[in-house]
C-alpha positions as CSV (number, residue, x, y, z in Angstrom):
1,X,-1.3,-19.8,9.6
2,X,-0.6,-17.4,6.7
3,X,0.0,-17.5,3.0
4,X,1.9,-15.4,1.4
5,X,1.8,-15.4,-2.8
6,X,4.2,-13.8,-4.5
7,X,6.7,-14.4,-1.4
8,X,10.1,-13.6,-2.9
9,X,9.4,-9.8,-4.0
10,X,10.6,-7.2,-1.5
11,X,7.1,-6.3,-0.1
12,X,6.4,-9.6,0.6
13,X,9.9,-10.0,2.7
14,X,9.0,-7.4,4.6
15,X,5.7,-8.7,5.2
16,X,7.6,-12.0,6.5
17,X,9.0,-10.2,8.3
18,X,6.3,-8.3,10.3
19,X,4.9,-11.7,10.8
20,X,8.1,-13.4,12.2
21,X,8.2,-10.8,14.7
22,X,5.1,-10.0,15.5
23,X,3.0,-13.2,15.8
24,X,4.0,-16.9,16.4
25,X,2.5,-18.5,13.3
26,X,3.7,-20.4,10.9
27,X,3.7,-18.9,7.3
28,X,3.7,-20.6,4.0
29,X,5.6,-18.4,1.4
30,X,4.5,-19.4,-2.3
31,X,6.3,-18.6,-5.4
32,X,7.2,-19.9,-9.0
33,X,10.7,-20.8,-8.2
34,X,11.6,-24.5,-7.5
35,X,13.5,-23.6,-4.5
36,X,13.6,-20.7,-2.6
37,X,17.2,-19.2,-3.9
38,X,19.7,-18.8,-1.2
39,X,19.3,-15.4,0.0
40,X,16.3,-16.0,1.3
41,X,17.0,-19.0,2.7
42,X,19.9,-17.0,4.5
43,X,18.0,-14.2,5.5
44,X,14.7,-16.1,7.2
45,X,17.2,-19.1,8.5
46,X,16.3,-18.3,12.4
47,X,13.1,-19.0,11.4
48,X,13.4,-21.9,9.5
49,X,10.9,-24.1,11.4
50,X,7.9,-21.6,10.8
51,X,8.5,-21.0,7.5
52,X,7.4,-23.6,4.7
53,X,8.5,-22.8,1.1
54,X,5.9,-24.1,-1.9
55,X,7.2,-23.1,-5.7
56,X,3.6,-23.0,-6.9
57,X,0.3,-23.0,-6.2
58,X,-0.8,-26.2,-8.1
59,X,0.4,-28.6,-5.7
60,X,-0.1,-26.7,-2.5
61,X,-3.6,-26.0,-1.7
62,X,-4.9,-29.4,-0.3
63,X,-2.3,-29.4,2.4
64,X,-4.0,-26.5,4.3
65,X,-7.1,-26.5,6.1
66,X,-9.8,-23.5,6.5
67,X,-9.2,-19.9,8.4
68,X,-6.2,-19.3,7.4
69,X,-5.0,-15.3,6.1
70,X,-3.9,-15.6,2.4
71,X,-1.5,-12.4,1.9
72,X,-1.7,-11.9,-2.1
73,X,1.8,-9.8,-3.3
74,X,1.0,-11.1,-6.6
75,X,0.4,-8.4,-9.1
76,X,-3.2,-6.8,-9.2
77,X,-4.8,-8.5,-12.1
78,X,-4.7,-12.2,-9.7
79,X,-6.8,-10.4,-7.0
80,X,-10.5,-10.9,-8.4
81,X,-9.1,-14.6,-8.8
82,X,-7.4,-14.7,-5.8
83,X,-10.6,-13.8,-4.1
84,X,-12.9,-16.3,-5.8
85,X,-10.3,-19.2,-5.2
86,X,-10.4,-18.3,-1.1
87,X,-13.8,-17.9,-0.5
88,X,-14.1,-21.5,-2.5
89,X,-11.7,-23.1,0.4
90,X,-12.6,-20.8,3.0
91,X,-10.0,-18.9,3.4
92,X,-9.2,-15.0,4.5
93,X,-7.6,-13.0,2.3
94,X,-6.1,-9.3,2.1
95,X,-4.3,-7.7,-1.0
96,X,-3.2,-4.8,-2.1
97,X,-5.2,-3.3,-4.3
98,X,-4.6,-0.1,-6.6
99,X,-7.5,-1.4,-9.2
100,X,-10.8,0.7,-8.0
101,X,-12.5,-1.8,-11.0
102,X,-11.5,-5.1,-9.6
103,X,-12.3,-4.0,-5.8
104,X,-15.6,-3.0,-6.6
105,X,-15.9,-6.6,-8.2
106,X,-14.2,-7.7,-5.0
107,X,-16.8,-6.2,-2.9
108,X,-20.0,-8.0,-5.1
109,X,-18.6,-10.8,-3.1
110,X,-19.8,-9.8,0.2
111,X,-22.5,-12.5,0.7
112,X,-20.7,-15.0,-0.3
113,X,-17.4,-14.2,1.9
114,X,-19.6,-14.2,4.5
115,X,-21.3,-17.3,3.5
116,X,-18.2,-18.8,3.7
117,X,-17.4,-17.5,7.3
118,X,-14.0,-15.8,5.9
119,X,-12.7,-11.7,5.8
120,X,-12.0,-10.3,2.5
121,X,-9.9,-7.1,3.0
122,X,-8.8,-5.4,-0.4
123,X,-6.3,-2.3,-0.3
124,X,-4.4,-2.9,2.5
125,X,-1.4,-1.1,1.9
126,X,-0.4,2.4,2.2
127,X,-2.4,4.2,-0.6
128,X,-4.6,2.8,-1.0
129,X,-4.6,1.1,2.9
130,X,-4.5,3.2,5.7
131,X,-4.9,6.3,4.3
132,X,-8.2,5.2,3.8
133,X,-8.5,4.4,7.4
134,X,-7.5,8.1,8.2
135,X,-9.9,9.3,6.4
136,X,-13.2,8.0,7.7
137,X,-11.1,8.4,11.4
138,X,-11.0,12.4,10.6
139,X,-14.2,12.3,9.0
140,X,-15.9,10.6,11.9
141,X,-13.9,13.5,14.4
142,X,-15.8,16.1,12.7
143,X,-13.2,17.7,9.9
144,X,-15.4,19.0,7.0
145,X,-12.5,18.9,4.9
146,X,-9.6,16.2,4.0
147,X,-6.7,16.5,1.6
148,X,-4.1,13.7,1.6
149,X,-0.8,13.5,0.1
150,X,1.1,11.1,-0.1
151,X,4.3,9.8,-2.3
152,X,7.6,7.6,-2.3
153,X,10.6,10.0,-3.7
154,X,14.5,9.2,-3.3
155,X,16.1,10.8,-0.4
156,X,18.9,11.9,-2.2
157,X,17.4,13.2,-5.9
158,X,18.9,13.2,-9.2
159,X,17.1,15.7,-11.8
160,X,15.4,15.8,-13.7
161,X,13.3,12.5,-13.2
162,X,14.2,12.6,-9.4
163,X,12.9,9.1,-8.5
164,X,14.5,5.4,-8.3
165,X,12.5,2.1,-8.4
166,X,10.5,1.6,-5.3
167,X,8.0,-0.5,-6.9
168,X,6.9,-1.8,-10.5
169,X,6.6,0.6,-13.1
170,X,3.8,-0.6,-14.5
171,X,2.4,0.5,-11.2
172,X,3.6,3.7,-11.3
173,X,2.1,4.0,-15.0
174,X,-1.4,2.8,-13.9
175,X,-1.9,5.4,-10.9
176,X,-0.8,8.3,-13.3
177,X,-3.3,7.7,-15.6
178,X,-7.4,6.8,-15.3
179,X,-9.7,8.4,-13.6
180,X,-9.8,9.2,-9.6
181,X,-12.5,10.7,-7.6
182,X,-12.6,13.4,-4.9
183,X,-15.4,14.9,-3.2
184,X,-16.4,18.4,-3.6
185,X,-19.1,20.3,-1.9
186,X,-20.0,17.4,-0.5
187,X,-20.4,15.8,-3.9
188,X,-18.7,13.1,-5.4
189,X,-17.0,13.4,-8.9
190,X,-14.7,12.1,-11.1
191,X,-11.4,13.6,-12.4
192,X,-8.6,12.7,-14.3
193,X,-4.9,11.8,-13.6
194,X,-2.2,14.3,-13.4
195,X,-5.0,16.9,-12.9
196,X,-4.8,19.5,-10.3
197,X,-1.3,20.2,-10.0
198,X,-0.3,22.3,-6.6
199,X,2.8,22.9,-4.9
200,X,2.7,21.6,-1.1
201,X,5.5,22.6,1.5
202,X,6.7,19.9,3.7
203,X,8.9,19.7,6.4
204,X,12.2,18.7,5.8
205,X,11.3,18.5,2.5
206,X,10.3,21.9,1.3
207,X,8.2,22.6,-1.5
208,X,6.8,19.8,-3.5
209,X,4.9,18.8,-6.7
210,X,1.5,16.9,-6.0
211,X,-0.8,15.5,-8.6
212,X,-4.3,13.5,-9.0
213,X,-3.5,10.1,-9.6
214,X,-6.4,6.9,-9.6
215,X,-6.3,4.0,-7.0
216,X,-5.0,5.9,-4.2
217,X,-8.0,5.6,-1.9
218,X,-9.2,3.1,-4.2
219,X,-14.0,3.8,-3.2
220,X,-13.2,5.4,-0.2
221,X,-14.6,8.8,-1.1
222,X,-18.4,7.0,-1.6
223,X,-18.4,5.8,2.0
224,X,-17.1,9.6,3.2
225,X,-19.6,12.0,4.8
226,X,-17.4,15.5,3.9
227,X,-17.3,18.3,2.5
228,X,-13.6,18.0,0.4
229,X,-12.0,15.0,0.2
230,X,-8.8,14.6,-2.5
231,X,-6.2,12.4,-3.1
232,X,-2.8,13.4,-4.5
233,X,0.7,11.7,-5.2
234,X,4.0,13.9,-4.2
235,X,7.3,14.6,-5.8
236,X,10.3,16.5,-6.9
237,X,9.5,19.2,-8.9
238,X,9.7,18.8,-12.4
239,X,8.6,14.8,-12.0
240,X,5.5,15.3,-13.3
241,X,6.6,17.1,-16.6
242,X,9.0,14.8,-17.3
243,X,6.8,11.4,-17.4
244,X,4.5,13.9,-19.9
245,X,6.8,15.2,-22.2
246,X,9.2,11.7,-22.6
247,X,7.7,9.0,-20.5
248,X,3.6,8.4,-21.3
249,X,4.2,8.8,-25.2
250,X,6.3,5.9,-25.6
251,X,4.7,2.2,-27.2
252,X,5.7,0.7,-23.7
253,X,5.5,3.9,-21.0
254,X,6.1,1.0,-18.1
255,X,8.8,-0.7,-19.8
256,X,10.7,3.0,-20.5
257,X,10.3,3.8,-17.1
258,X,11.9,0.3,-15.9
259,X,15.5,0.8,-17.4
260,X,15.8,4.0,-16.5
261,X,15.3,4.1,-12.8
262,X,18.1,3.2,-11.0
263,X,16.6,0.3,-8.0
264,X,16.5,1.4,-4.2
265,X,19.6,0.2,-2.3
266,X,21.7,1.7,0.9
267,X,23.2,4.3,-1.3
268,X,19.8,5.2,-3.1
269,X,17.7,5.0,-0.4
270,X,13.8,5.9,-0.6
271,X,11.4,8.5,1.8
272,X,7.9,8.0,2.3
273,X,5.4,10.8,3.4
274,X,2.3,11.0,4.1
275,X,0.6,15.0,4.6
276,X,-2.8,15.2,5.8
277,X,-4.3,18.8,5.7
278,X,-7.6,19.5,7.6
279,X,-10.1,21.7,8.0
280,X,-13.1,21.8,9.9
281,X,-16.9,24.2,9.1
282,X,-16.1,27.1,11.5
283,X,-12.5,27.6,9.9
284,X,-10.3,25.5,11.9
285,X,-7.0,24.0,10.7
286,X,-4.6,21.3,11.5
287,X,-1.7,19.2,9.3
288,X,-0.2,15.9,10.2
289,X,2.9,14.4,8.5
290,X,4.2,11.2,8.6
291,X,7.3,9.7,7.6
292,X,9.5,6.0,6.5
293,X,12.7,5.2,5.9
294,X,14.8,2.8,4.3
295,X,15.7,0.0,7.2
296,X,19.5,-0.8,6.0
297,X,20.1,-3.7,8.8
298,X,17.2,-5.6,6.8
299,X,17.6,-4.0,3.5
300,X,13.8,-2.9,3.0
301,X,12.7,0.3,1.2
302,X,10.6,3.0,2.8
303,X,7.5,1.6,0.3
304,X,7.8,-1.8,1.2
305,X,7.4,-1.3,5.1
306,X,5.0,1.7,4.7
307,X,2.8,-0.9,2.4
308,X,4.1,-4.0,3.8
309,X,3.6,-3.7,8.0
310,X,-0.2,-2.3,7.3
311,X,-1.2,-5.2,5.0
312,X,0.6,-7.6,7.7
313,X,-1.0,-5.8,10.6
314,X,-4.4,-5.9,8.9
315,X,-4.3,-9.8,8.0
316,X,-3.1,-10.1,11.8
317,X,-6.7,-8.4,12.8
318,X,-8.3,-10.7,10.7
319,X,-6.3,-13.8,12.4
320,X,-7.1,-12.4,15.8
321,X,-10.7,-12.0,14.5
322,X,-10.9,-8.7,15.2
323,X,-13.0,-7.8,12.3
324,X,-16.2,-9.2,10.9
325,X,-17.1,-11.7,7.9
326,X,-17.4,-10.3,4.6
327,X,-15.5,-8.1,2.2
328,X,-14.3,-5.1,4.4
329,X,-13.2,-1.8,3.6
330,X,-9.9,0.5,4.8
331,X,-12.1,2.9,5.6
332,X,-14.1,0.4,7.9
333,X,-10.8,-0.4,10.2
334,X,-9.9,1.4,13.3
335,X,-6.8,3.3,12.3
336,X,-5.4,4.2,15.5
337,X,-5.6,0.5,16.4
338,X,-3.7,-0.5,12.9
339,X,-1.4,2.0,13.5
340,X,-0.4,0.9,16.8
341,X,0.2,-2.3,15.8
342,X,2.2,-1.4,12.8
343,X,4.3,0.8,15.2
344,X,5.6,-1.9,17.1
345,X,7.9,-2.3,14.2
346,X,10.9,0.0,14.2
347,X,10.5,4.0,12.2
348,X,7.0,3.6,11.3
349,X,4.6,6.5,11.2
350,X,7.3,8.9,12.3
351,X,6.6,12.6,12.9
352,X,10.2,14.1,12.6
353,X,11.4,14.7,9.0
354,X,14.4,12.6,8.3
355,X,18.0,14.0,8.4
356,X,19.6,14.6,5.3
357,X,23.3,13.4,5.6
358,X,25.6,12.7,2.5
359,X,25.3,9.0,0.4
C-alpha cells in the first residue's frame, strides 16, 4: 500500500496517478479536508475501490500495518517529522526534499531506519531527484566533468518576469537564496545563490539565463568522485534581474511573487529541461537534453510529472524492495532503471525540443 500526505496538491495527483497506472496497490491519499472535494472524486472515480481518502492524519495511522511507502507532498519543513514518525511505525518513506539541512538530519537516521527494517529515500524529485542519480551514473562512466542545468519556464513567455506558477513560491524563494555547493578541481566548496551567471544555448530554446541556486542536488557533490561538478537553475533572460531589483527586497519576497504569477493551465502551459554538459580528462565532450510537457488530457504541468513520476517510480523500487534498508541517497539509485520506469508514462524524458505552436 501507499500513503500519500499532502494528496490534493497537483504533484501529488500526478503521483496518484503514476501509481494507478503503474502498480495495483491500493493508495491511501491524506489531507486536511473533511472530504475529498468533488473534482477529485471525479477525476480518480475509475479507481474508486483503490483509493481510500483520510482528512487528517490524527485518526488514520492505527488502521495501517508495517511496510508500507509513505509519499510525503507536504511542504519541506514536515520531512524531519515525517521521518521520525515512520521509522517509529515502520514504515518507508520518500519526499521531496529541497532542504540540504533537514536531509542531512534525515540521513543521521540511518541506523535506526535500518533498525526498523524500512527505506528512507529523501529528494526524490527532479532537482533535487534524479539529477542526482545522473550524476554519480556519469561519474561512475568516467566523465571528469559534470554541469547540470535544469529549470521549469512557461512555454509561451511574457517579459519581463517570464515565468507562471509551477510550484510554491516560497519554493522558488528558498532555492534562490542560501548557499549551494559545486566541486571544483576536485574540491568541494560552497557558493552562494544567484552566483555564476552564464548564458547556455538550448535547443529549441535558444539562449538562456542559468544561475546557482541551493537544494538542487541537495549532498550529492560529497559522495561525487570529479573533477567539476555544478548545479544551475534556467530561464528567460532577464528573470534573474528582475527577482533582484523588485522581487527579494520586498518584507514577504514569497508572498510578492505569488500574486503576480499567473498559475499554469492549457493556455499557460509549462516546459521542463534538463541540460547535462560533459567532459571527460583527455578533452572529450558530449551534451544531453531532456524535456516535459504539460499533459492537457489530465491537466498536469511539466514540474509536477518531471517531480511527480520519479518520486512515484522511486517509492515503487522501494515497494518492490529493490533497494536496501536505511536512509538512501539519489545518487545511490540506478538511473537508467528509474528512468525506464518513469518512461512508461507518456512524454517523459524526451529528447526532441517541443514545438512551439500559438496559445
Amino acid at each position: 500500500m501507499y500513503i500519500i500526505l499532502g494528496g490534493l496538491g497537483i504533484q501529488a495527483q500526478a503521483i496518484l496517478h503514476f501509481l494507478f497506472t503503474q502498480t495495483t496497490e491500493s493508495v491511501v491519499v491524506v489531507d486536511l479536508s473533511d472530504s475529498p472535494p468533488k473534482s477529485f472524486t471525479n477525476r480518480w472515480v475509475k479507481f474508486k475501490d483503490r483509493v481510500i481518502y483520510r482528512c487528517s492524519h490524527d485518526h488514520w495511522e492505527e488502521d495501517y500495518d508495517k511496510g508500507h511507502v509513505v509519499i510525503s507532498c507536504l511542504p519541506t519543513e514536515h520531512n524531519l517529522s515525517c521521518a521520525y514518525d515512520c521509522i517509529s511505525r515502520k514504515w518507508n518513506m520518500v519526499d521531496l526534499g529541497g532542504v540540504t539541512s533537514t536531509v542531512r538530519k534525515q540521513f543521521a537516521l540511518n541506523n535506526a531506519a535500518r533498525n526498523a527494517g524500512i527505506t528512507i529515500i529523501p529528494d526524490c524529485g527532479l532537482a533535487p531527484g534524479i539529477v542526482s542519480s545522473l550524476a554519480a551514473m556519469y561519474a561512475s562512466a568516467g566523465w571528469s566533468s559534470v554541469e547540470i542545468f535544469c529549470g521549469g519556464i512557461p512555454k509561451f513567455p511574457v517579459p519581463p518576469l517570464s515565468y507562471s506558477k509551477m510550484f510554491y513560491s516560497g519554493g522558488v524563494i528558498k532555492e534562490f537564496s542560501g548557499i549551494a555547493q559545486e566541486i571544483r578541481d576536485g574540491k568541494i566548496v560552497n557558493v552562494p545563490a544567484r552566483s555564476g551567471k552564464e548564458l547556455v544555448f538550448i535547443p529549441g530554446f535558444g539562449v538562456l539565463e542559468a544561475v546557482v541556486t541551493s537544494g538542487g542536488v541537495s549532498t550529492t557533490p560529497e559522495h561525487l568522485h570529479l573533477s567539476r561538478f555544478s548545479y544551475k537553475t534556467l530561464r528567460y533572460p532577464g528573470h534573474i534581474e528582475y527577482l533582484e531589483k523588485y522581487v527579494f527586497s520586498q518584507p514577504d519576497p514569497a508572498k510578492f511573487l505569488d500574486e503576480l504569477l499567473d498559475d499554469v493551465d492549457p493556455d499557460n502551459p509549462d516546459v521542463i529541461i534538463l541540460h547535462i554538459r560533459l567532459r571527460d580528462e583527455t578533452g572529450g565532450q558530449a551534451t544531453r537534453s531532456f524535456f516535459w510537457e504539460y499533459d492537457k488530457d489530465m491537466g498536469f504541468s511539466a514540474m509536477s510529472q518531471a517531480t511527480g513520476y520519479v518520486a512515484a517510480a522511486t517509492a515503487m523500487a522501494i515497494h518492490d524492495k529493490k533497494v536496501c534498508q536505511g536512509v538512501i541517497g539519489m545518487h545511490e539509485l540506478d538511473a537508467e532503471k528509474l528512468m525506464l520506469t518513469v518512461e512508461n508514462m507518456p512524454n517523459q524524458f524526451m529528447e526532441t525540443p517541443p514545438t512551439f505552436q500559438g496559445k
